[in-house]
N, C-alpha and C positions, 0 to 999 in steps of 0.2 A: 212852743212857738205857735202862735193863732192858724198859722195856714197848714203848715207841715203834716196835720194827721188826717187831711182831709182826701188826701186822695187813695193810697195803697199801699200794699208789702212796707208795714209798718211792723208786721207779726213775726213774733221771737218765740213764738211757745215751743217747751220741749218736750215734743211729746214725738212718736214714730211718725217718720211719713216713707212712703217709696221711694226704695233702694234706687239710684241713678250713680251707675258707678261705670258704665260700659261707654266706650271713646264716642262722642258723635263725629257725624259723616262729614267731613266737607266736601261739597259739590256744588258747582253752579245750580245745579237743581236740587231741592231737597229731598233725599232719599226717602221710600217710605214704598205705602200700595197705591196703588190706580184710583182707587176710590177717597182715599183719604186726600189724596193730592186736589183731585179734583173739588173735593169740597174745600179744601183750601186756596188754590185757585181762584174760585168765585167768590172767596169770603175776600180775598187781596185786592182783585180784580173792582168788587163794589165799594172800595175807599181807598183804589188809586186816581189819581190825578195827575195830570204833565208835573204839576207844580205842587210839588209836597210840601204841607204844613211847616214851616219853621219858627214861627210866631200864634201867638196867640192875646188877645185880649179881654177874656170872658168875668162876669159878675156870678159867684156861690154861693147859695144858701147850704149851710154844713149842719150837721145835728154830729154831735158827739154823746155816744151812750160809755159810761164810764163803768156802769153797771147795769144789773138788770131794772133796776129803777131808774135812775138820775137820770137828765139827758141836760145838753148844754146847748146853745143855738145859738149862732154866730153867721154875719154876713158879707163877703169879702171879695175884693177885686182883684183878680190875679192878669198880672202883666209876663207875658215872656220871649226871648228873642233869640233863638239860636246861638249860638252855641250855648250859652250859659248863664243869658243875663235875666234875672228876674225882679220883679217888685208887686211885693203881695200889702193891700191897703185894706185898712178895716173900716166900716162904718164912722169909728172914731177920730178917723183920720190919721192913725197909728199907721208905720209904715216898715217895712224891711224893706232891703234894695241890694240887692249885688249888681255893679254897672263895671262900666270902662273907668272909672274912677274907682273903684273900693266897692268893699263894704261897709252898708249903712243903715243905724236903727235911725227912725225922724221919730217925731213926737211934737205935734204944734210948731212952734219957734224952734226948739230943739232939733239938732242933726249933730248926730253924734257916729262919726267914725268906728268901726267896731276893726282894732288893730289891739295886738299884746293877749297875754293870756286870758286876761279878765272877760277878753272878746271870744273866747277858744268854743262856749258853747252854743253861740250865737251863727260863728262865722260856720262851727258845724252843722246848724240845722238849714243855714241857706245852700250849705250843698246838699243837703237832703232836699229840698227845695226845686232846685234845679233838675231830680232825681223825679221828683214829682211829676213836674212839666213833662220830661221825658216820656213817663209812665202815660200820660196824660195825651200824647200827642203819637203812642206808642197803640191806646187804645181807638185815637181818633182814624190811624191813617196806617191800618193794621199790617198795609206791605211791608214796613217800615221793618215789622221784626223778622225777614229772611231766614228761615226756620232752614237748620241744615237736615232737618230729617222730619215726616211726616208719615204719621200711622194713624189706622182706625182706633176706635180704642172705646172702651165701656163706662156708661154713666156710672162716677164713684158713688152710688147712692149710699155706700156704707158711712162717708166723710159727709153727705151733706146734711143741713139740717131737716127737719122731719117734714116741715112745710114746702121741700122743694122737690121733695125726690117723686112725686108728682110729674109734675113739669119737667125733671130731667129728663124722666124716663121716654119723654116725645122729642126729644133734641134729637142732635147727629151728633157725635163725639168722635173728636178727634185731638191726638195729641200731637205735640208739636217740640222741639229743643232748640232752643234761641238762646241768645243771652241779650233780648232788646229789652225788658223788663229792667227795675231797678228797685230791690228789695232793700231793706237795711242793713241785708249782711252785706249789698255789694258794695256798702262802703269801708265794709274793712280791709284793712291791709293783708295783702295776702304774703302767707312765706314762701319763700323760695322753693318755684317748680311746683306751689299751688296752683289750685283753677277753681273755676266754679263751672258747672252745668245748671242749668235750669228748662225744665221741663212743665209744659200747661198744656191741662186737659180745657180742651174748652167746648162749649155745647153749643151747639149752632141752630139757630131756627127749620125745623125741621123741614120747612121750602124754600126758604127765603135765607141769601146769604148775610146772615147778620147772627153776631154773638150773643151769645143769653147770659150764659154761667161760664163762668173758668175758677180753676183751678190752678194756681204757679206755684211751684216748689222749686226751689232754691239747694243743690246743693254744694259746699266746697270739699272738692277732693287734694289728697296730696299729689305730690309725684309719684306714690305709687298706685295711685287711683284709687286711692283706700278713702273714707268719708271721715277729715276732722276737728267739724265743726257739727252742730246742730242744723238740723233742715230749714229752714224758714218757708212756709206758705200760707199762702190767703186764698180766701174766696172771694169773687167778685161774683156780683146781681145787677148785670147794667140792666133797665127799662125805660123805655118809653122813648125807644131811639129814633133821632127825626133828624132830617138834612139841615145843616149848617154851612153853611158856605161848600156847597159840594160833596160834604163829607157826612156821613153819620154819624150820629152823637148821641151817648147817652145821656138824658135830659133827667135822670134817675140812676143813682150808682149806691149800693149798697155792699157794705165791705164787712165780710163775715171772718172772724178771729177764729183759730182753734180753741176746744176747751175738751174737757171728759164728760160721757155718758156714758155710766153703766158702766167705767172704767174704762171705755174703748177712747182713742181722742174722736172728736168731732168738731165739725165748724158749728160754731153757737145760734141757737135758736134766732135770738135776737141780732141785727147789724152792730158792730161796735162802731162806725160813722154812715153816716147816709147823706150823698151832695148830692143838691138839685141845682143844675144848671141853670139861670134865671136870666142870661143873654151874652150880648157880644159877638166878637167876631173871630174868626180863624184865617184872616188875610188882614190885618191891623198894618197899617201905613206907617210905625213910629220908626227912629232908627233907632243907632244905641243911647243917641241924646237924651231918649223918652227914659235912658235909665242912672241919669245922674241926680243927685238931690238938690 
Protein backbone atom coordinates (compact mmCIF):
# COMPACT_ATOMS: atom_id res chain seq x y z
CA UNK A 1 0.00 0.00 0.00
CA UNK A 2 1.50 3.65 -1.07
CA UNK A 3 1.42 5.13 2.53
CA UNK A 4 1.75 2.30 4.89
CA UNK A 5 5.60 1.86 5.01
CA UNK A 6 6.31 5.33 5.35
CA UNK A 7 6.18 5.90 8.82
CA UNK A 8 7.62 2.97 11.41
CA UNK A 9 7.71 -0.55 13.32
CA UNK A 10 7.18 -2.11 10.00
CA UNK A 11 10.31 -4.62 11.16
CA UNK A 12 9.93 -8.27 11.55
CA UNK A 13 13.62 -9.47 11.42
CA UNK A 14 14.44 -12.41 13.51
CA UNK A 15 17.27 -11.98 14.73
CA UNK A 16 18.09 -11.63 19.12
CA UNK A 17 17.00 -8.48 20.77
CA UNK A 18 16.83 -7.77 24.67
CA UNK A 19 15.26 -9.99 26.96
CA UNK A 20 11.88 -7.92 28.33
CA UNK A 21 10.24 -10.50 30.33
CA UNK A 22 9.94 -8.71 33.98
CA UNK A 23 6.14 -7.20 34.96
CA UNK A 24 6.07 -3.29 34.44
CA UNK A 25 5.02 -0.95 37.21
CA UNK A 26 1.88 0.49 37.19
CA UNK A 27 1.75 3.86 38.93
CA UNK A 28 0.45 7.24 38.39
CA UNK A 29 3.96 8.09 38.08
CA UNK A 30 6.36 6.25 36.28
CA UNK A 31 8.76 4.39 38.24
CA UNK A 32 12.43 4.51 37.56
CA UNK A 33 15.64 7.20 38.98
CA UNK A 34 15.64 10.73 39.72
CA UNK A 35 17.52 11.38 36.85
CA UNK A 36 16.09 9.54 34.23
CA UNK A 37 12.54 10.93 35.21
CA UNK A 38 13.62 14.21 35.02
CA UNK A 39 14.92 14.06 31.68
CA UNK A 40 11.86 12.58 30.86
CA UNK A 41 9.85 15.11 32.38
CA UNK A 42 11.16 17.82 30.11
CA UNK A 43 11.34 15.79 27.09
CA UNK A 44 6.87 15.38 27.86
CA UNK A 45 6.70 18.65 29.27
CA UNK A 46 8.26 20.39 25.62
CA UNK A 47 5.32 18.68 23.44
CA UNK A 48 2.71 19.10 25.98
CA UNK A 49 -0.13 21.26 25.21
CA UNK A 50 -3.85 22.03 26.98
CA UNK A 51 -4.91 20.52 23.79
CA UNK A 52 -3.43 17.35 22.45
CA UNK A 53 -3.10 16.49 18.83
CA UNK A 54 -6.06 14.37 17.55
CA UNK A 55 -5.83 15.25 13.96
CA UNK A 56 -3.57 15.89 11.52
CA UNK A 57 -3.34 17.19 7.98
CA UNK A 58 0.20 16.97 6.63
CA UNK A 59 1.86 16.60 2.77
CA UNK A 60 5.24 13.54 2.65
CA UNK A 61 7.87 13.31 0.49
CA UNK A 62 8.79 9.19 1.22
CA UNK A 63 12.00 7.51 -0.17
CA UNK A 64 11.59 3.77 0.02
CA UNK A 65 15.06 1.95 -0.14
CA UNK A 66 14.28 -1.70 -0.91
CA UNK A 67 17.83 -2.47 -1.03
CA UNK A 68 21.12 -1.15 -0.95
CA UNK A 69 20.90 0.17 -4.37
CA UNK A 70 17.09 0.79 -5.50
CA UNK A 71 15.27 3.62 -4.02
CA UNK A 72 11.58 4.50 -4.99
CA UNK A 73 10.25 8.13 -4.38
CA UNK A 74 6.72 8.92 -3.91
CA UNK A 75 4.60 12.02 -2.59
CA UNK A 76 1.56 11.84 -0.43
CA UNK A 77 -1.17 13.53 1.65
CA UNK A 78 -1.97 12.14 4.63
CA UNK A 79 -5.47 13.07 6.36
CA UNK A 80 -6.25 11.70 10.05
CA UNK A 81 -8.90 12.26 12.81
CA UNK A 82 -9.03 10.47 16.02
CA UNK A 83 -9.97 7.84 16.73
CA UNK A 84 -9.32 6.09 13.58
CA UNK A 85 -10.26 7.69 10.55
CA UNK A 86 -7.81 8.15 7.89
CA UNK A 87 -7.36 9.02 4.02
CA UNK A 88 -3.87 8.93 2.55
CA UNK A 89 -3.94 10.69 -1.35
CA UNK A 90 -1.09 10.32 -3.73
CA UNK A 91 -0.06 12.73 -6.33
CA UNK A 92 -2.04 10.66 -8.69
CA UNK A 93 -5.03 11.36 -7.10
CA UNK A 94 -5.22 7.61 -5.89
CA UNK A 95 -6.83 7.33 -2.72
CA UNK A 96 -7.48 4.94 0.47
CA UNK A 97 -10.12 6.18 3.02
CA UNK A 98 -11.46 4.56 6.26
CA UNK A 99 -14.36 7.03 7.32
CA UNK A 100 -17.71 6.91 9.18
CA UNK A 101 -19.04 5.26 6.07
CA UNK A 102 -16.55 2.17 5.34
CA UNK A 103 -13.81 1.51 3.64
CA UNK A 104 -12.55 2.90 0.66
CA UNK A 105 -10.02 2.40 -2.42
CA UNK A 106 -11.01 5.85 -5.14
CA UNK A 107 -9.23 5.91 -8.26
CA UNK A 108 -10.60 8.98 -10.64
CA UNK A 109 -14.34 8.32 -11.25
CA UNK A 110 -13.83 5.08 -9.50
CA UNK A 111 -14.88 4.39 -5.64
CA UNK A 112 -14.91 1.21 -4.93
CA UNK A 113 -16.01 0.04 -1.41
CA UNK A 114 -13.36 -2.42 0.10
CA UNK A 115 -15.99 -5.13 1.91
CA UNK A 116 -15.67 -9.33 1.42
CA UNK A 117 -12.65 -11.17 1.51
CA UNK A 118 -11.17 -9.90 -1.74
CA UNK A 119 -11.02 -6.49 0.41
CA UNK A 120 -9.24 -8.59 3.43
CA UNK A 121 -5.64 -7.23 2.41
CA UNK A 122 -6.60 -3.74 1.85
CA UNK A 123 -9.08 -3.26 4.69
CA UNK A 124 -5.74 -4.83 6.80
CA UNK A 125 -3.29 -2.26 5.75
CA UNK A 126 -5.63 0.73 6.66
CA UNK A 127 -5.54 -0.59 10.16
CA UNK A 128 -1.89 -0.60 9.81
CA UNK A 129 -2.50 2.85 8.71
CA UNK A 130 -4.44 4.15 11.43
CA UNK A 131 -1.32 2.36 13.41
CA UNK A 132 0.80 4.76 11.57
CA UNK A 133 -1.01 8.01 12.50
CA UNK A 134 -0.90 6.80 16.01
CA UNK A 135 2.90 6.33 15.73
CA UNK A 136 2.98 9.53 14.18
CA UNK A 137 1.14 11.60 16.62
CA UNK A 138 2.78 9.37 19.35
CA UNK A 139 6.32 10.87 18.11
CA UNK A 140 4.61 14.39 17.62
CA UNK A 141 3.15 14.98 21.29
CA UNK A 142 5.55 12.36 23.18
CA UNK A 143 3.45 12.75 26.65
CA UNK A 144 1.01 10.83 24.94
CA UNK A 145 3.05 7.57 25.51
CA UNK A 146 2.77 7.66 29.73
CA UNK A 147 5.71 5.28 30.28
CA UNK A 148 4.90 3.26 33.51
CA UNK A 149 8.53 2.93 34.46
CA UNK A 150 11.65 5.13 33.44
CA UNK A 151 15.38 4.38 33.79
CA UNK A 152 18.83 5.88 32.73
CA UNK A 153 20.28 3.52 30.43
CA UNK A 154 23.38 3.22 27.96
CA UNK A 155 23.85 4.24 24.29
CA UNK A 156 23.18 0.64 22.41
CA UNK A 157 26.16 1.50 20.28
CA UNK A 158 26.58 -2.22 19.58
CA UNK A 159 22.94 -2.27 17.55
CA UNK A 160 23.62 1.05 15.93
CA UNK A 161 24.86 1.55 12.59
CA UNK A 162 28.47 2.68 12.31
CA UNK A 163 27.78 6.28 11.22
CA UNK A 164 25.77 6.94 14.37
CA UNK A 165 27.46 5.68 17.17
CA UNK A 166 29.22 9.03 16.96
CA UNK A 167 26.41 11.02 17.70
CA UNK A 168 25.03 8.48 20.21
CA UNK A 169 27.59 8.68 22.26
CA UNK A 170 26.80 12.72 23.08
CA UNK A 171 23.02 12.06 23.78
CA UNK A 172 21.30 11.37 27.21
CA UNK A 173 19.69 7.79 27.21
CA UNK A 174 17.06 6.86 28.70
CA UNK A 175 14.72 4.02 28.53
CA UNK A 176 11.19 3.93 28.83
CA UNK A 177 8.15 0.80 28.83
CA UNK A 178 4.87 1.97 27.33
CA UNK A 179 2.83 0.37 25.10
CA UNK A 180 1.90 3.90 22.95
CA UNK A 181 3.96 2.67 20.12
CA UNK A 182 2.31 0.55 17.27
CA UNK A 183 4.59 -2.13 15.68
CA UNK A 184 3.29 -4.69 13.33
CA UNK A 185 3.17 -7.40 15.84
CA UNK A 186 0.71 -5.16 17.70
CA UNK A 187 -1.54 -6.19 15.30
CA UNK A 188 -1.73 -9.53 15.97
CA UNK A 189 -4.05 -11.40 17.59
CA UNK A 190 -2.94 -12.31 20.82
CA UNK A 191 -3.73 -15.83 22.86
CA UNK A 192 -5.30 -16.08 25.78
CA UNK A 193 -3.57 -14.48 28.98
CA UNK A 194 -0.88 -13.01 26.26
CA UNK A 195 0.57 -9.40 26.44
CA UNK A 196 3.02 -7.51 24.79
CA UNK A 197 5.68 -5.11 26.52
CA UNK A 198 7.54 -2.79 24.66
CA UNK A 199 10.37 -1.04 25.65
CA UNK A 200 12.49 2.33 23.84
CA UNK A 201 15.78 3.49 24.33
CA UNK A 202 15.68 6.74 23.27
CA UNK A 203 18.62 9.51 22.99
CA UNK A 204 17.84 12.71 23.84
CA UNK A 205 19.64 15.96 22.82
CA UNK A 206 22.17 16.26 25.19
CA UNK A 207 20.76 20.06 26.41
CA UNK A 208 17.96 20.36 24.85
CA UNK A 209 14.75 18.29 25.54
CA UNK A 210 14.27 16.86 22.22
CA UNK A 211 14.61 13.11 20.78
CA UNK A 212 17.44 12.15 18.40
CA UNK A 213 17.46 8.26 18.11
CA UNK A 214 15.30 5.66 19.58
CA UNK A 215 15.29 2.41 19.70
CA UNK A 216 11.54 0.27 20.27
CA UNK A 217 11.41 -3.39 20.92
CA UNK A 218 8.43 -5.11 20.91
CA UNK A 219 7.88 -7.98 22.87
CA UNK A 220 4.98 -10.64 23.35
CA UNK A 221 4.94 -12.80 26.39
CA UNK A 222 2.62 -15.57 27.46
CA UNK A 223 0.77 -15.99 30.61
CA UNK A 224 3.68 -17.27 32.07
CA UNK A 225 5.68 -14.36 31.08
CA UNK A 226 7.84 -16.54 28.93
CA UNK A 227 8.57 -14.79 25.23
CA UNK A 228 6.37 -16.52 22.19
CA UNK A 229 6.84 -14.75 19.54
CA UNK A 230 9.79 -13.07 17.76
CA UNK A 231 10.86 -9.40 19.00
CA UNK A 232 10.08 -6.83 16.75
CA UNK A 233 12.35 -3.42 16.66
CA UNK A 234 13.23 -0.47 14.62
CA UNK A 235 15.44 2.29 14.74
CA UNK A 236 14.27 5.71 14.45
CA UNK A 237 16.73 9.00 13.12
CA UNK A 238 14.29 11.94 13.65
CA UNK A 239 16.21 15.40 12.25
CA UNK A 240 15.81 18.65 11.61
CA UNK A 241 13.11 19.15 14.33
CA UNK A 242 11.07 22.48 14.16
CA UNK A 243 7.87 23.77 15.71
CA UNK A 244 4.55 23.00 14.10
CA UNK A 245 1.60 24.14 15.39
CA UNK A 246 3.19 24.20 19.01
CA UNK A 247 4.56 21.01 18.83
CA UNK A 248 7.99 19.71 17.58
CA UNK A 249 8.34 17.80 14.55
CA UNK A 250 10.61 15.83 12.81
CA UNK A 251 10.76 17.56 9.38
CA UNK A 252 13.47 14.48 8.74
CA UNK A 253 12.82 10.75 9.84
CA UNK A 254 14.86 7.96 9.01
CA UNK A 255 13.83 4.48 9.85
CA UNK A 256 16.71 1.91 10.12
CA UNK A 257 15.75 -2.06 9.78
CA UNK A 258 17.71 -4.82 11.50
CA UNK A 259 20.14 -6.80 9.42
CA UNK A 260 23.72 -8.92 10.39
CA UNK A 261 27.33 -7.75 10.65
CA UNK A 262 29.99 -9.78 11.20
CA UNK A 263 27.08 -12.23 12.19
CA UNK A 264 26.19 -10.02 15.20
CA UNK A 265 22.34 -8.49 14.23
CA UNK A 266 22.53 -4.74 13.66
CA UNK A 267 20.30 -1.82 12.44
CA UNK A 268 21.47 -1.35 8.70
CA UNK A 269 23.97 1.06 7.47
CA UNK A 270 21.52 2.49 5.13
CA UNK A 271 17.60 3.81 6.12
CA UNK A 272 15.05 1.32 4.59
CA UNK A 273 12.52 4.64 4.25
CA UNK A 274 13.32 8.23 4.96
CA UNK A 275 10.02 10.82 5.18
CA UNK A 276 10.41 14.55 4.83
CA UNK A 277 7.66 16.44 6.09
CA UNK A 278 6.91 19.05 3.28
CA UNK A 279 3.93 20.99 5.40
CA UNK A 280 0.48 21.15 6.90
CA UNK A 281 -1.11 21.35 9.91
CA UNK A 282 -1.53 19.53 13.28
CA UNK A 283 -4.93 21.56 14.28
CA UNK A 284 -6.85 20.77 10.76
CA UNK A 285 -10.58 22.23 11.03
CA UNK A 286 -12.24 19.07 8.99
CA UNK A 287 -14.76 16.84 10.84
CA UNK A 288 -15.43 13.20 9.99
CA UNK A 289 -17.20 14.57 6.81
CA UNK A 290 -13.58 15.26 5.43
CA UNK A 291 -13.55 11.40 5.39
CA UNK A 292 -16.30 10.21 3.30
CA UNK A 293 -15.69 9.50 -0.47
Amino acid sequence: MFFLPFFLLFLQDPVATPEATTEPVASAQPAGDADAKSAWDALAKATLDEKPVTAFDLVFHLRVRPDDIQTNDLAARYRFLSPGFVRATLESGREHLRGPAGDYLMDGEEVLKLVGREAAEDKKQLDEAVGVAKNFLALTDLARLKPREVQSAEAPLQLLPSDLTERAKGLRWISITTDGFHLLSSSAKLPEGARRVQHALLGLHAKDPILELAVIVENTLGADGLQIAKPSQVLLDLRQSAALDGFQVPRHLRVHSLGLVNSAPRFRQKPAYELWLRGGTLRPEFTADAFRP
